[in-house]
Backbone as a printed PyTorch tensor [residue, N CA C, xyz], in Angstrom:
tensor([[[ 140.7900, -120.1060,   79.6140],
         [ 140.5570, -120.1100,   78.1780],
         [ 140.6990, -118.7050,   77.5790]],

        [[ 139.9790, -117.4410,   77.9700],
         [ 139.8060, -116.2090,   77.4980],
         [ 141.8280, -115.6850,   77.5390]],

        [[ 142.6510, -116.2210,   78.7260],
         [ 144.0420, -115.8720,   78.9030],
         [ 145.0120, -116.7220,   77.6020]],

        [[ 144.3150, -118.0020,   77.2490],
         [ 145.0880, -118.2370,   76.0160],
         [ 144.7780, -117.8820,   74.8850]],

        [[ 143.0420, -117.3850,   74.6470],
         [ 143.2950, -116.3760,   73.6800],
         [ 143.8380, -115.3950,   73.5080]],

        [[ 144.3030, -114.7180,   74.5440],
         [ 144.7790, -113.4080,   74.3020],
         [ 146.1720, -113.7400,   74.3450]],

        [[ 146.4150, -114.4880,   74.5890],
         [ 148.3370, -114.8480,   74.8630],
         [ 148.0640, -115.7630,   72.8200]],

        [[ 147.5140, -115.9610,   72.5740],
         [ 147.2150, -116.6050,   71.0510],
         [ 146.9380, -115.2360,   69.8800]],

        [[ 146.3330, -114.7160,   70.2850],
         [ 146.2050, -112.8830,   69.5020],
         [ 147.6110, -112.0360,   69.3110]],

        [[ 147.9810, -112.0620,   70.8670],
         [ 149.3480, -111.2180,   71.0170],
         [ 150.6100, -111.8210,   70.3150]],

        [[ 150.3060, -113.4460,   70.3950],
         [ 151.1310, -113.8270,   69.5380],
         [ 151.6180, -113.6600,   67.8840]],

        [[ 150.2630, -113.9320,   67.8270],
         [ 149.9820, -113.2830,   65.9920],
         [ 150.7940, -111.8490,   65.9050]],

        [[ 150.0320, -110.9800,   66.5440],
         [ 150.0140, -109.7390,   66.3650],
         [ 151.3820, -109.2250,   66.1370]],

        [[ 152.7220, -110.0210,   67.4180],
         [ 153.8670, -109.6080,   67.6690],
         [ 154.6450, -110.2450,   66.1820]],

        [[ 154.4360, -111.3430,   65.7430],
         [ 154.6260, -111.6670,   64.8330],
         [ 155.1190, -111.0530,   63.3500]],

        [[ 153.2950, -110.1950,   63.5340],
         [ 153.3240, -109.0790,   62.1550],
         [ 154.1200, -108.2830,   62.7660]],

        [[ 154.2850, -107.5740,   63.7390],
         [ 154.9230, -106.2550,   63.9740],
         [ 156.7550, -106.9150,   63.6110]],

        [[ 156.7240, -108.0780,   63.9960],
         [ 158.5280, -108.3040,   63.7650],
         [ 158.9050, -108.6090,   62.2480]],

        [[ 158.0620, -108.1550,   61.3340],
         [ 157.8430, -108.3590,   59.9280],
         [ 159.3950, -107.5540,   59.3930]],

        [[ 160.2870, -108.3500,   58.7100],
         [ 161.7320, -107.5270,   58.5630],
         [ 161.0490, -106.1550,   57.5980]],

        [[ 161.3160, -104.6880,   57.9060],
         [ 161.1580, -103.8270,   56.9660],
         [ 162.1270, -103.4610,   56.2220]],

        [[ 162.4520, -103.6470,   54.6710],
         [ 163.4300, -103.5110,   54.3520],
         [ 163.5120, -102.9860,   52.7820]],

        [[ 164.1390, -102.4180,   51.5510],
         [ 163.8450, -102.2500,   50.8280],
         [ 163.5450, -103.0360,   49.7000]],

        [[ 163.2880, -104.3460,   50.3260],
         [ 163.3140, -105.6930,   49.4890],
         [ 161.8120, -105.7700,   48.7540]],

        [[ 160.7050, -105.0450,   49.6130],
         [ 159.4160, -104.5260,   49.1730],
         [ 159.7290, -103.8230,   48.4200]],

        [[ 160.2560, -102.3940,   48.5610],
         [ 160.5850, -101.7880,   46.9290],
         [ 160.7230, -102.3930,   45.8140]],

        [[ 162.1560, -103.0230,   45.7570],
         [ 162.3960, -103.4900,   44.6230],
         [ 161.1590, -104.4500,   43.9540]],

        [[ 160.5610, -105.7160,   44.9250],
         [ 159.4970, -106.7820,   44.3030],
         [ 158.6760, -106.2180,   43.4850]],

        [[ 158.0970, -104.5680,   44.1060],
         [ 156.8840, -103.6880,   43.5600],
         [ 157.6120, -103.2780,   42.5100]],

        [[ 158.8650, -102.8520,   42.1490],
         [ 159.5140, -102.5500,   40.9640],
         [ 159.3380, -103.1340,   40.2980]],

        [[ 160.1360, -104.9650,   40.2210],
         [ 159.7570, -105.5390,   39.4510],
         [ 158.4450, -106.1080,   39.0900]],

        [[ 157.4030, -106.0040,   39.7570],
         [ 155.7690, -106.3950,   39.4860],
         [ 155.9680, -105.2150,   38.2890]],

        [[ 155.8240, -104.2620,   39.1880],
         [ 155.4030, -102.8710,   38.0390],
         [ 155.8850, -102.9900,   36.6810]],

        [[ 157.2120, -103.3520,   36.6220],
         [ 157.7960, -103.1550,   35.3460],
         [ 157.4670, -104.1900,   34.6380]],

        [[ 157.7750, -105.5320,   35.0910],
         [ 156.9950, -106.7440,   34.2310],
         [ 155.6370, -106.7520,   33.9330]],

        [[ 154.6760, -105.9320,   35.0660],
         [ 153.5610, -106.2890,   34.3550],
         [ 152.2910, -105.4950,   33.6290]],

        [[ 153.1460, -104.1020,   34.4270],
         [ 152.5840, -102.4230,   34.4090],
         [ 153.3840, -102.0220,   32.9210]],

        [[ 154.4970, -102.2620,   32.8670],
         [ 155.2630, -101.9090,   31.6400],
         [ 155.3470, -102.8890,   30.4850]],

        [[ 155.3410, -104.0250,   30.4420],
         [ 155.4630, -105.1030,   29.7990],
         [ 154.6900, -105.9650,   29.7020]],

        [[ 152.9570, -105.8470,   30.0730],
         [ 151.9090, -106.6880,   29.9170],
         [ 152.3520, -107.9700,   30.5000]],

        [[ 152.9090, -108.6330,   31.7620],
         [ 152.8470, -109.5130,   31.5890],
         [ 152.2030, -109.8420,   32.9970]],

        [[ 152.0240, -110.8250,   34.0420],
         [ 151.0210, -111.4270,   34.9300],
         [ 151.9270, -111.6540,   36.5140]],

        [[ 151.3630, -112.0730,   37.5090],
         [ 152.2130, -112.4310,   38.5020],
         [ 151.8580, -114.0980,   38.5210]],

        [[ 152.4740, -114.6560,   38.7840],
         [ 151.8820, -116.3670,   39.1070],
         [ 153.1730, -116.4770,   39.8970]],

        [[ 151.4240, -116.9150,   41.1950],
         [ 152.0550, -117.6320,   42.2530],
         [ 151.9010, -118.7690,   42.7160]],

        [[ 152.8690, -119.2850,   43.0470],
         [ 152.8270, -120.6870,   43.7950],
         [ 153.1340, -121.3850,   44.9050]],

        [[ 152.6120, -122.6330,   45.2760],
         [ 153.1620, -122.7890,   47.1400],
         [ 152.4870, -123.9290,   47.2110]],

        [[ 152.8740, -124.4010,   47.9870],
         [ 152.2960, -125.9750,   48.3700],
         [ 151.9170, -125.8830,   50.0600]],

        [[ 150.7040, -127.1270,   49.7860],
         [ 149.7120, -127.1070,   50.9810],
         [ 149.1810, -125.5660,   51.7880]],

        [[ 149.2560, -125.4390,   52.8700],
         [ 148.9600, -123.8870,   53.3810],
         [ 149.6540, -123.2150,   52.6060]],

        [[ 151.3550, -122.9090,   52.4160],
         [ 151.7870, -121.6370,   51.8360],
         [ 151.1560, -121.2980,   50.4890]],

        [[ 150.4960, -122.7880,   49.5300],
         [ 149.7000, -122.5630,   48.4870],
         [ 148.9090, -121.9390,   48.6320]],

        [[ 147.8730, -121.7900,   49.8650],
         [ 146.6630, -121.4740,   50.0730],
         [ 146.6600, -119.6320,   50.0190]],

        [[ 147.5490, -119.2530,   50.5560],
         [ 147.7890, -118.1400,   51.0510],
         [ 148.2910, -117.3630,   49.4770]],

        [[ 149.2190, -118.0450,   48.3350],
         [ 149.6650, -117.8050,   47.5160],
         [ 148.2950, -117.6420,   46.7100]],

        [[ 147.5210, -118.4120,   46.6110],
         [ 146.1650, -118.2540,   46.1560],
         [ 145.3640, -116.8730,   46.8120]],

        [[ 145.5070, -116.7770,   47.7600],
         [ 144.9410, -115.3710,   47.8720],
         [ 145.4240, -113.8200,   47.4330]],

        [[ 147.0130, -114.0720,   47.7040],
         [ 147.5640, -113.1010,   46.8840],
         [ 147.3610, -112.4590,   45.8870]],

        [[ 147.1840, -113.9750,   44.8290],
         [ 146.9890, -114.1370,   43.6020],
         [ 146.0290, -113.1620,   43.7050]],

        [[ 145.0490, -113.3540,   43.7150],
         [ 142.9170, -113.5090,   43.5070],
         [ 142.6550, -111.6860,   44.1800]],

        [[ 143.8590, -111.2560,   45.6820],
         [ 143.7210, -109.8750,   45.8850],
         [ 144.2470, -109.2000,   44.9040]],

        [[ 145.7970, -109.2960,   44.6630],
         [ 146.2520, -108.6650,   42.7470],
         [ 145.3840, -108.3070,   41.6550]],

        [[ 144.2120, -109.7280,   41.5000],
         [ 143.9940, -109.2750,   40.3120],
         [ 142.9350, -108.2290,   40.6470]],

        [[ 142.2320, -108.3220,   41.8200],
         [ 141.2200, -107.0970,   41.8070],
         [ 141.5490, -105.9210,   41.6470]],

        [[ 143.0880, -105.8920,   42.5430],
         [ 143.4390, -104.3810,   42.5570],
         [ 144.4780, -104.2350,   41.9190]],

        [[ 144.1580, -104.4510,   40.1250],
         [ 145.1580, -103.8960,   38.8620],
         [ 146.1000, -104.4140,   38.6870]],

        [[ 146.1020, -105.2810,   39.1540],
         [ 147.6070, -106.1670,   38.9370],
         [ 147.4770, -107.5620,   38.5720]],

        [[ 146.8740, -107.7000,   36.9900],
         [ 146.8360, -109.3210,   36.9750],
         [ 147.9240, -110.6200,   37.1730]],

        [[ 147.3330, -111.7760,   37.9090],
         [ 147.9580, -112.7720,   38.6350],
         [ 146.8770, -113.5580,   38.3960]],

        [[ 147.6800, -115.0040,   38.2600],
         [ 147.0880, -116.1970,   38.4280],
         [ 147.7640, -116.9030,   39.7520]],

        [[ 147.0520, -118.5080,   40.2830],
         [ 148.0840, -119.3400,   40.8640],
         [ 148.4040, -120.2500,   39.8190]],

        [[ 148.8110, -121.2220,   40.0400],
         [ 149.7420, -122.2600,   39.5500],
         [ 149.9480, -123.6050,   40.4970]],

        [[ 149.7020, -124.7640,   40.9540],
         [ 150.1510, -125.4320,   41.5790],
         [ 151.3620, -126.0650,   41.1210]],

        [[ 152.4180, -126.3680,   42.1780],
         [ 153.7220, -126.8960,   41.6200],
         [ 153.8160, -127.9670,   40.7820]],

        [[ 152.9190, -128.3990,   41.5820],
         [ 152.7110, -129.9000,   40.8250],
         [ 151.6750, -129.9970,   39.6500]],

        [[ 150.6370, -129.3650,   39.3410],
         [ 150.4520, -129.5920,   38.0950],
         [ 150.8010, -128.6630,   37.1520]],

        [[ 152.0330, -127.9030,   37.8990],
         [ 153.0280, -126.6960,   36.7940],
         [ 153.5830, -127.8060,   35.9350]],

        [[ 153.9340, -129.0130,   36.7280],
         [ 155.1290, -130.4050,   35.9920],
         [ 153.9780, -131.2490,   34.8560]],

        [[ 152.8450, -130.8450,   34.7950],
         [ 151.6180, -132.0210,   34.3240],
         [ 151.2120, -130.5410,   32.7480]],

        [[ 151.6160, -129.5450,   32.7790],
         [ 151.4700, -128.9800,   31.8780],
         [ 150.8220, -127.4700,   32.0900]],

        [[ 150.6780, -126.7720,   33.2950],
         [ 150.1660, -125.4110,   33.3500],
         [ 151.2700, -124.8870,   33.2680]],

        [[ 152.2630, -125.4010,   33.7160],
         [ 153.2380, -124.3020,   33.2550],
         [ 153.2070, -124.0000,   31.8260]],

        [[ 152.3710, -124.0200,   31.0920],
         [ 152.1940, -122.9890,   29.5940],
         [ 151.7000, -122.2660,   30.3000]],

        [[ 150.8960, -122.1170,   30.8250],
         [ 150.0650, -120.4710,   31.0520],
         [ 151.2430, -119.2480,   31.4250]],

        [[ 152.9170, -119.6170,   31.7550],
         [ 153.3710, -118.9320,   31.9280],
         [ 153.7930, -118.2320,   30.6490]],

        [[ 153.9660, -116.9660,   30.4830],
         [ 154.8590, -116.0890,   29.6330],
         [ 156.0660, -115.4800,   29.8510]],

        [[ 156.7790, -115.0760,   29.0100],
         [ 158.3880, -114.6390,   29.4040],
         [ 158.3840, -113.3050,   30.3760]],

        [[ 157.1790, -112.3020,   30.1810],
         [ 157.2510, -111.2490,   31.1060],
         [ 156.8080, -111.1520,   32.0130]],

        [[ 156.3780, -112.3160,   32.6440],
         [ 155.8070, -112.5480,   33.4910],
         [ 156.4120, -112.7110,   35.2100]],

        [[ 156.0270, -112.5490,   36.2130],
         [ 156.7590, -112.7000,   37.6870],
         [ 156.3510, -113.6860,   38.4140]],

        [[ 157.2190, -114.9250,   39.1560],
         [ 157.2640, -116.0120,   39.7280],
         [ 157.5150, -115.3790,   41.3510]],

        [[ 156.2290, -115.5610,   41.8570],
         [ 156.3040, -115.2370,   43.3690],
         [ 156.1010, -116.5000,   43.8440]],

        [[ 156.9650, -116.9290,   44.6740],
         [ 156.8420, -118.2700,   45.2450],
         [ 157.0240, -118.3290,   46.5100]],

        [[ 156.1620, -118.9410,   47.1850],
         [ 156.1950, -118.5640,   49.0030],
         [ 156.2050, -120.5210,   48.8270]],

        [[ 157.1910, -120.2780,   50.2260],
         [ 157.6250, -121.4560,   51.2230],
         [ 158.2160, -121.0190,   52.4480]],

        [[ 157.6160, -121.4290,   53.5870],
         [ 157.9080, -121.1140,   54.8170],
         [ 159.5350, -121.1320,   54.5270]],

        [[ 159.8670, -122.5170,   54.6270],
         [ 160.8800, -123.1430,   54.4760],
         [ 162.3110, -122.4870,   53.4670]],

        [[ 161.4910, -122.6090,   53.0560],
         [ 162.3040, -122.1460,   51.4900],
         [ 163.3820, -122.8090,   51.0690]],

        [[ 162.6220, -124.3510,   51.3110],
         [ 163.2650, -125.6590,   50.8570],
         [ 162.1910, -126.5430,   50.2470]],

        [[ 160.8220, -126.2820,   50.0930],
         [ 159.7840, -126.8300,   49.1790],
         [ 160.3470, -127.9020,   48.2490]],

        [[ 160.7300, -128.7700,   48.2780],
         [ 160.6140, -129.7570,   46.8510],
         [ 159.8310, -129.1840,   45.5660]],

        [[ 158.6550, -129.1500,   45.7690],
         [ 157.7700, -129.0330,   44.3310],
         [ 158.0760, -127.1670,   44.3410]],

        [[ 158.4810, -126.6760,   45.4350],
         [ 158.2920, -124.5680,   45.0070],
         [ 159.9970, -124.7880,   44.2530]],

        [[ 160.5540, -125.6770,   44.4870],
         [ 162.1110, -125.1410,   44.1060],
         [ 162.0500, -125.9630,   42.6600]],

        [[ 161.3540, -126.9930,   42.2820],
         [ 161.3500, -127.1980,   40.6390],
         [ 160.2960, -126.6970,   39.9150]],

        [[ 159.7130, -126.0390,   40.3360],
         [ 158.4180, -124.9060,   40.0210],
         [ 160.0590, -123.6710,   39.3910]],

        [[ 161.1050, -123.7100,   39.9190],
         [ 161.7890, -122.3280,   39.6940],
         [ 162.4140, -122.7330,   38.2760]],

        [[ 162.8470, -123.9780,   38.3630],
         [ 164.0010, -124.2700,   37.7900],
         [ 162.9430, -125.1960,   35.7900]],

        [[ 162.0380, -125.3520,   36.7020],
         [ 161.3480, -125.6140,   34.9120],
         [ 161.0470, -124.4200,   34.2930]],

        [[ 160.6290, -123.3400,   35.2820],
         [ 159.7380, -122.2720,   34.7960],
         [ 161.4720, -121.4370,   33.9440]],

        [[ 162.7200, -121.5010,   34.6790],
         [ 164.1810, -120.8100,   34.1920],
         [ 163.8990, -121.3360,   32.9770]],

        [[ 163.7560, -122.6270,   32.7490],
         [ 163.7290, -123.6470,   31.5570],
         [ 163.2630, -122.8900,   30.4430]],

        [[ 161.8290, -122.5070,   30.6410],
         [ 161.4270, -122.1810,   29.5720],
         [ 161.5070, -121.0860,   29.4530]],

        [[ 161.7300, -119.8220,   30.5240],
         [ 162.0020, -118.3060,   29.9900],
         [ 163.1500, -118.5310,   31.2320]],

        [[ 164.4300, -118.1460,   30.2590],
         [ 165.9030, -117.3410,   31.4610],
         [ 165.3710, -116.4170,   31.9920]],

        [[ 165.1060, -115.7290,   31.8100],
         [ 164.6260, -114.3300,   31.7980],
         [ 163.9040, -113.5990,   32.8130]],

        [[ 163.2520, -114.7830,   33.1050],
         [ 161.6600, -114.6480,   33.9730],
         [ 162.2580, -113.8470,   35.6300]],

        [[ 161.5760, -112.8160,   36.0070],
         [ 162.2760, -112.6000,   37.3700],
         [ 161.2730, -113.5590,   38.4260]],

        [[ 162.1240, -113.8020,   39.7510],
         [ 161.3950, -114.1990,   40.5670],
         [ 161.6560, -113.5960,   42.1660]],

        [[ 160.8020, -113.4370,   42.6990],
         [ 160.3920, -112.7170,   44.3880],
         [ 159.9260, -114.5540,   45.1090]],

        [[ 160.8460, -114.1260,   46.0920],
         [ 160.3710, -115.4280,   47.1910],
         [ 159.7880, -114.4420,   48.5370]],

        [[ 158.8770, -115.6680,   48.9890],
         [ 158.5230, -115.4190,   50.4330],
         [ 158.9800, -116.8610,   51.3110]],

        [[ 159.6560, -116.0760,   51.8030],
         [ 160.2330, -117.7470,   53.0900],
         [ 160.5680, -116.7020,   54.7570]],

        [[ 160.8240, -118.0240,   55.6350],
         [ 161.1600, -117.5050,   56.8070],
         [ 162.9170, -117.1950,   56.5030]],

        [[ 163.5430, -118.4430,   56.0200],
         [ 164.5800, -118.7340,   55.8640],
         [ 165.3980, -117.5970,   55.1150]],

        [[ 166.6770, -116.9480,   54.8980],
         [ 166.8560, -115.9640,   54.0090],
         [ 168.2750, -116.4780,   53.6340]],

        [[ 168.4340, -117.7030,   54.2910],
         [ 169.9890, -118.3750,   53.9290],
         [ 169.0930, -120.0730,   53.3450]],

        [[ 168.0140, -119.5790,   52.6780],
         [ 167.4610, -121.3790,   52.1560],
         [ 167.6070, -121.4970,   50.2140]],

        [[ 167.5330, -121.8190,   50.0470],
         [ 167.8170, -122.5090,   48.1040],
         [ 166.5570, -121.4540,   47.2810]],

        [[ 165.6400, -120.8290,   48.1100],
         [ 164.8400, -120.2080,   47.3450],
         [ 165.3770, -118.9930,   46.9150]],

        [[ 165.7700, -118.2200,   48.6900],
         [ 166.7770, -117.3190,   48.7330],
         [ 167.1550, -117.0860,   48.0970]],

        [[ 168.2660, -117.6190,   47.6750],
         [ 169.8950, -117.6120,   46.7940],
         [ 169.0050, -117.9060,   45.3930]],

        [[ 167.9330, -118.2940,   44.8600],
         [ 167.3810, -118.3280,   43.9090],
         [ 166.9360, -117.0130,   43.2310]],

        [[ 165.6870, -116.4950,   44.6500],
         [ 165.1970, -115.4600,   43.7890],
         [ 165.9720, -114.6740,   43.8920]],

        [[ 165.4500, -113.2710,   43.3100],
         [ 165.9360, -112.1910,   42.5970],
         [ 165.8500, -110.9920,   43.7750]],

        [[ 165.0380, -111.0290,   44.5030],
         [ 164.2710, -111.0140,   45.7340],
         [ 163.9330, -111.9850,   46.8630]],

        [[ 164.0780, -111.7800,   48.0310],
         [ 163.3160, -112.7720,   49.4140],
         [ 162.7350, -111.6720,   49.7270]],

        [[ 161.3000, -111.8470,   50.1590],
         [ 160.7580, -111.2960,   51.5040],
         [ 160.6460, -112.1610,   52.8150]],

        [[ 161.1070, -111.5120,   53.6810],
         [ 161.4310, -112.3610,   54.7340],
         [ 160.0210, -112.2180,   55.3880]],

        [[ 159.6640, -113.5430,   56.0570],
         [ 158.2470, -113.5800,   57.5800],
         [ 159.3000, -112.9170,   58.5200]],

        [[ 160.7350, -112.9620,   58.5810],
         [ 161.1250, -113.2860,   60.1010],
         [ 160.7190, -114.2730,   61.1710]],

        [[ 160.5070, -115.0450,   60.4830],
         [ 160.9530, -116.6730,   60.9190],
         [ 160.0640, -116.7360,   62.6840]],

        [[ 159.2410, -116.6740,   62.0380],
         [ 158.2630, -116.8740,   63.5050],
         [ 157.8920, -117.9890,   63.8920]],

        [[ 158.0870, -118.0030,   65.2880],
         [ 157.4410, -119.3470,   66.0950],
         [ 155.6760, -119.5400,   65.5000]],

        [[ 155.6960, -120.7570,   65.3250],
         [ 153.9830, -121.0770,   65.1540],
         [ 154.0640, -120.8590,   66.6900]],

        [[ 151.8130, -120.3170,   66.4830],
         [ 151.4440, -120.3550,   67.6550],
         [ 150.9500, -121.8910,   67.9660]],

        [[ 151.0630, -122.6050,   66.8540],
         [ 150.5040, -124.2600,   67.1960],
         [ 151.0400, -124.4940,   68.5480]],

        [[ 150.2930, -125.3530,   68.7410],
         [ 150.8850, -126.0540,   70.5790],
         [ 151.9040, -126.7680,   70.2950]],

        [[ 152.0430, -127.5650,   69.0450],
         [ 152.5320, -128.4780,   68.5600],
         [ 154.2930, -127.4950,   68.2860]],

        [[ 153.6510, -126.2050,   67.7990],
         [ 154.9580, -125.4630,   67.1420],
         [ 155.6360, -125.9850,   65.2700]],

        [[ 154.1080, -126.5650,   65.4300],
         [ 154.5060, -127.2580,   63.7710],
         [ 153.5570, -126.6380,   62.5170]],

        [[ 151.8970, -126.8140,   63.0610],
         [ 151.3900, -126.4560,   61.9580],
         [ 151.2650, -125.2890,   61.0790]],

        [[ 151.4440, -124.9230,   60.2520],
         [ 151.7550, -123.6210,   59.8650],
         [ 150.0860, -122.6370,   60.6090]],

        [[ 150.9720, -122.2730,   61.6330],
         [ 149.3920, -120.6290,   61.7010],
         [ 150.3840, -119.3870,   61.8270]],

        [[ 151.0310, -118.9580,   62.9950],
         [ 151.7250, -117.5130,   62.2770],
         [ 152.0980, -117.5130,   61.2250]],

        [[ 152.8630, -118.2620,   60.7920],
         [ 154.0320, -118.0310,   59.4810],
         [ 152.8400, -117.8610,   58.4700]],

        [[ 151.6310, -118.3850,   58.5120],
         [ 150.5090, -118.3340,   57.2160],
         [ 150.2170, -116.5160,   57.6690]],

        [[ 149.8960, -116.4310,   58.7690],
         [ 149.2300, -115.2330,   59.2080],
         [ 150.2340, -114.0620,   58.4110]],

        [[ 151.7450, -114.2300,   59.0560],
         [ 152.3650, -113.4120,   58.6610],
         [ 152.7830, -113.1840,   56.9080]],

        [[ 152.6440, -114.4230,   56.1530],
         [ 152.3240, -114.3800,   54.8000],
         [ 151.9180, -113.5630,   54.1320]],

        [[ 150.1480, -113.4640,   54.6850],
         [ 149.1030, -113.1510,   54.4170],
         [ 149.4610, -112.0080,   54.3090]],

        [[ 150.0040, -111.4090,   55.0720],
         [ 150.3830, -109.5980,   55.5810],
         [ 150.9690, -109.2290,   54.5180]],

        [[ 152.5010, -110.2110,   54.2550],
         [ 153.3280, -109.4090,   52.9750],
         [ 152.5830, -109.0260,   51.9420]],

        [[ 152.0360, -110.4620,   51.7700],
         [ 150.9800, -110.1360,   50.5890],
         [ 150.2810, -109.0100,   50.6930]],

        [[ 149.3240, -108.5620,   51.5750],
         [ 148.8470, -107.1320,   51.7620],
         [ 149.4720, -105.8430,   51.3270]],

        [[ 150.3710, -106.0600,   52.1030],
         [ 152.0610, -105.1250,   51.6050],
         [ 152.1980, -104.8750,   50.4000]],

        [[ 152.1540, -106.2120,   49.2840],
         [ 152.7100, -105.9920,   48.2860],
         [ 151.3290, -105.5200,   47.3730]],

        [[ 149.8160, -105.7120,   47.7570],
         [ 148.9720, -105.5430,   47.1370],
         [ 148.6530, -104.0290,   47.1300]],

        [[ 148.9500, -103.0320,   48.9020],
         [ 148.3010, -101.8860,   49.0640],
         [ 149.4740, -101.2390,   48.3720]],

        [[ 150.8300, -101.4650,   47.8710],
         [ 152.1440, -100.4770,   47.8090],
         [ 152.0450, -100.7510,   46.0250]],

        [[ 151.3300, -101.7310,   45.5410],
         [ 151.1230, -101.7300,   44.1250],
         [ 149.9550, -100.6590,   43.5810]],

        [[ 148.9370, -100.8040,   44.7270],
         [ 147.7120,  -99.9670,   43.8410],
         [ 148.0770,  -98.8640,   44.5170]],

        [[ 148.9160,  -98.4720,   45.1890],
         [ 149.7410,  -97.0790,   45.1950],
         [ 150.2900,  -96.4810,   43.9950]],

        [[ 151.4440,  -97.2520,   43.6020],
         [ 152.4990,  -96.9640,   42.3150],
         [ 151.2850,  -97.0320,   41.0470]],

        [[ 150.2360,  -97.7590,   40.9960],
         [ 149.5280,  -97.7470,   40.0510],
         [ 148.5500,  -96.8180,   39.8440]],

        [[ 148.4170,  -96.0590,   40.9490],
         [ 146.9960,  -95.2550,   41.6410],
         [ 145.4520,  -95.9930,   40.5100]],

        [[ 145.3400,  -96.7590,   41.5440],
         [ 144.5300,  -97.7420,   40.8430],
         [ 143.0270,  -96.7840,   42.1780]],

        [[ 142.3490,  -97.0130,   41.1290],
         [ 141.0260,  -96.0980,   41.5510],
         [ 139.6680,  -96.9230,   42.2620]],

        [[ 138.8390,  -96.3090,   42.7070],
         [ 137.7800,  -96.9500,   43.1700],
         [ 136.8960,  -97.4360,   42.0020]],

        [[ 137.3570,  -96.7220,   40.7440],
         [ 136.1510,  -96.9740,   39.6810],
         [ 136.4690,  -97.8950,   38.6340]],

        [[ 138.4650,  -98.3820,   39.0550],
         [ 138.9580,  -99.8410,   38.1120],
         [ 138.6680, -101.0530,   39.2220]],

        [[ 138.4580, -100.2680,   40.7300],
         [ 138.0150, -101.8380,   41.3260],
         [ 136.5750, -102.1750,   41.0040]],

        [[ 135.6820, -101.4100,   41.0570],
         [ 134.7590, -101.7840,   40.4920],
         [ 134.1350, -102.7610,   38.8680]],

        [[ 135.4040, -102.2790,   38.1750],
         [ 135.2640, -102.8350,   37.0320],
         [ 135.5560, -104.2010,   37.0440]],

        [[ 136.7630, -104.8210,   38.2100],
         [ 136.7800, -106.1610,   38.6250],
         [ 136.4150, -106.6580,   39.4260]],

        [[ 135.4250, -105.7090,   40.2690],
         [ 134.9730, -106.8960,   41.2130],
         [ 133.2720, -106.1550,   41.3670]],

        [[ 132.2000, -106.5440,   40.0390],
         [ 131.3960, -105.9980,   39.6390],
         [ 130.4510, -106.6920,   40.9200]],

        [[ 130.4900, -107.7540,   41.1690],
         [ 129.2860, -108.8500,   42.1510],
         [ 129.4050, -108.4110,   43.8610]],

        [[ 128.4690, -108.6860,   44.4160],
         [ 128.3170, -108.4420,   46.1440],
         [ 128.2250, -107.3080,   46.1620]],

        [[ 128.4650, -107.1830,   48.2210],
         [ 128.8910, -105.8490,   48.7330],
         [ 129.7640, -105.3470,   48.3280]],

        [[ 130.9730, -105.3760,   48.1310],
         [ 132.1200, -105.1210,   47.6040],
         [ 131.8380, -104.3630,   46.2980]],

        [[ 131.0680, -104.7000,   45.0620],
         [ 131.2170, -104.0680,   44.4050],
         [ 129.9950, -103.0480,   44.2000]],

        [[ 128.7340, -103.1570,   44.8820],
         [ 127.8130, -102.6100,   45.6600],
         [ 128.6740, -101.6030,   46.0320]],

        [[ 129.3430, -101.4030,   46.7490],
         [ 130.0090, -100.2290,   47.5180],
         [ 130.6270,  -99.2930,   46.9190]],

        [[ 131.5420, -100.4450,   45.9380],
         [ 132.9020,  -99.6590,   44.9770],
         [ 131.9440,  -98.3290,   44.0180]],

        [[ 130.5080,  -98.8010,   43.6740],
         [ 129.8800,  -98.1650,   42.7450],
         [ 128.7360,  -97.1320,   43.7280]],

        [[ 129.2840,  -97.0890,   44.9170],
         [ 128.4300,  -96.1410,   45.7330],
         [ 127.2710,  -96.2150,   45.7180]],

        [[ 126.8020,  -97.8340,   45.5620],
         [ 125.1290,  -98.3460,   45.4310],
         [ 124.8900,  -98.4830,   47.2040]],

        [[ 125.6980,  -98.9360,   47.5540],
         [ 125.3840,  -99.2570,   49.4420],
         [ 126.2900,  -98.7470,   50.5260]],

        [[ 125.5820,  -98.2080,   51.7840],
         [ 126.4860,  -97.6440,   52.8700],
         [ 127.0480,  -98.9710,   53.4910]],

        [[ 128.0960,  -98.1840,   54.1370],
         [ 128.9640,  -99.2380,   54.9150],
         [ 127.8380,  -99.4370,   56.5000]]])
């Protein structure tokens, strides 16, 4: 048991390290910055089942650290949230696959109502319909799940999770976003206990 955890860890781990590095992070942080640092406008992300889940965290880390974002589900983007979108706004859309049914008409209603709108994908795939969509791919590099099965999404979520990190620590870089604007959004718990130098680590 203790040998398939660690053959289950190393797996993860090798995963993140095979993360493509490329200047495709630049540019996404460009366009965040400029749409939303220069032009007031939001990130909304979206994803279905796990890749939703993970898109939801993105979201929710952004807005703490200066970069407002909402999520969006695909499917009730089609039932009417897609108003909450605006024209300056950025469509980050993660699908393993990057053949989603509901992430690929999430693209094409949201074109609908602003041409304009840029969009950043996260997929494994970099030859899939999201691809050739966005404006941007960030690639997972297409990792084996560690499922036994080899189906349920756990690396590819793991490795998600990471870009997202990526794109959260290389934003409150370009933004030099401070200990004393995280505090201003994330006033409750330890966390903001800390930010305000009320409690030791």
């Amino acid at each position: 048991m203790l040998n398939k955890i660690r053959n289950i860890i190393s797996h993860e781990a090798q995963a993140i390290l095979n993360i493509p590095v490329s200047d495709s992070f630049e540019k996404a942080v460009s366009i965040i910055k400029e749409q939303v640092h220069s032009k007031n406008g939001k990130v909304i992300t979206s994803g279905m089942g796990k890749a939703g889940q993970i898109a939801i965290n993105i979201a929710t880390t952004l807005s703490s650290t200066g970069t407002p974002a909402i999520y969006i589900h695909p499917s009730e983007a089609q039932h009417g949230d897609l108003g909450a979108i605006q024209k300056n706004d950025v469509l980050l859309l993660v699908s393993n696959s990057g053949k989603t049914r509901e992430v690929l008409e999430m693209y094409h209603l949201t074109k609908n109502l602003y041409k304009q709108i840029k969009v950043i994908g996260i997929a494994s795939n970099t030859n899939s319909p999201l691809a050739d969509l966005a404006e941007v791919t960030l690639s997972t590099g297409n990792p084996a799940e560690v499922c036994t099965l080899g189906l349920s999404p756990t690396t590819s979520t793991t490795v998600m999770t990471v870009i997202g990190d990526i794109l959260v620590v290389l934003l409150m870089d370009e933004i030099g976003f401070s200990k004393e604007e995280y505090a201003k959004r994330h006033h409750g718990g330890y966390l903001g206990q800390m930010s305000r130098g009320e409690a030791r680590k």
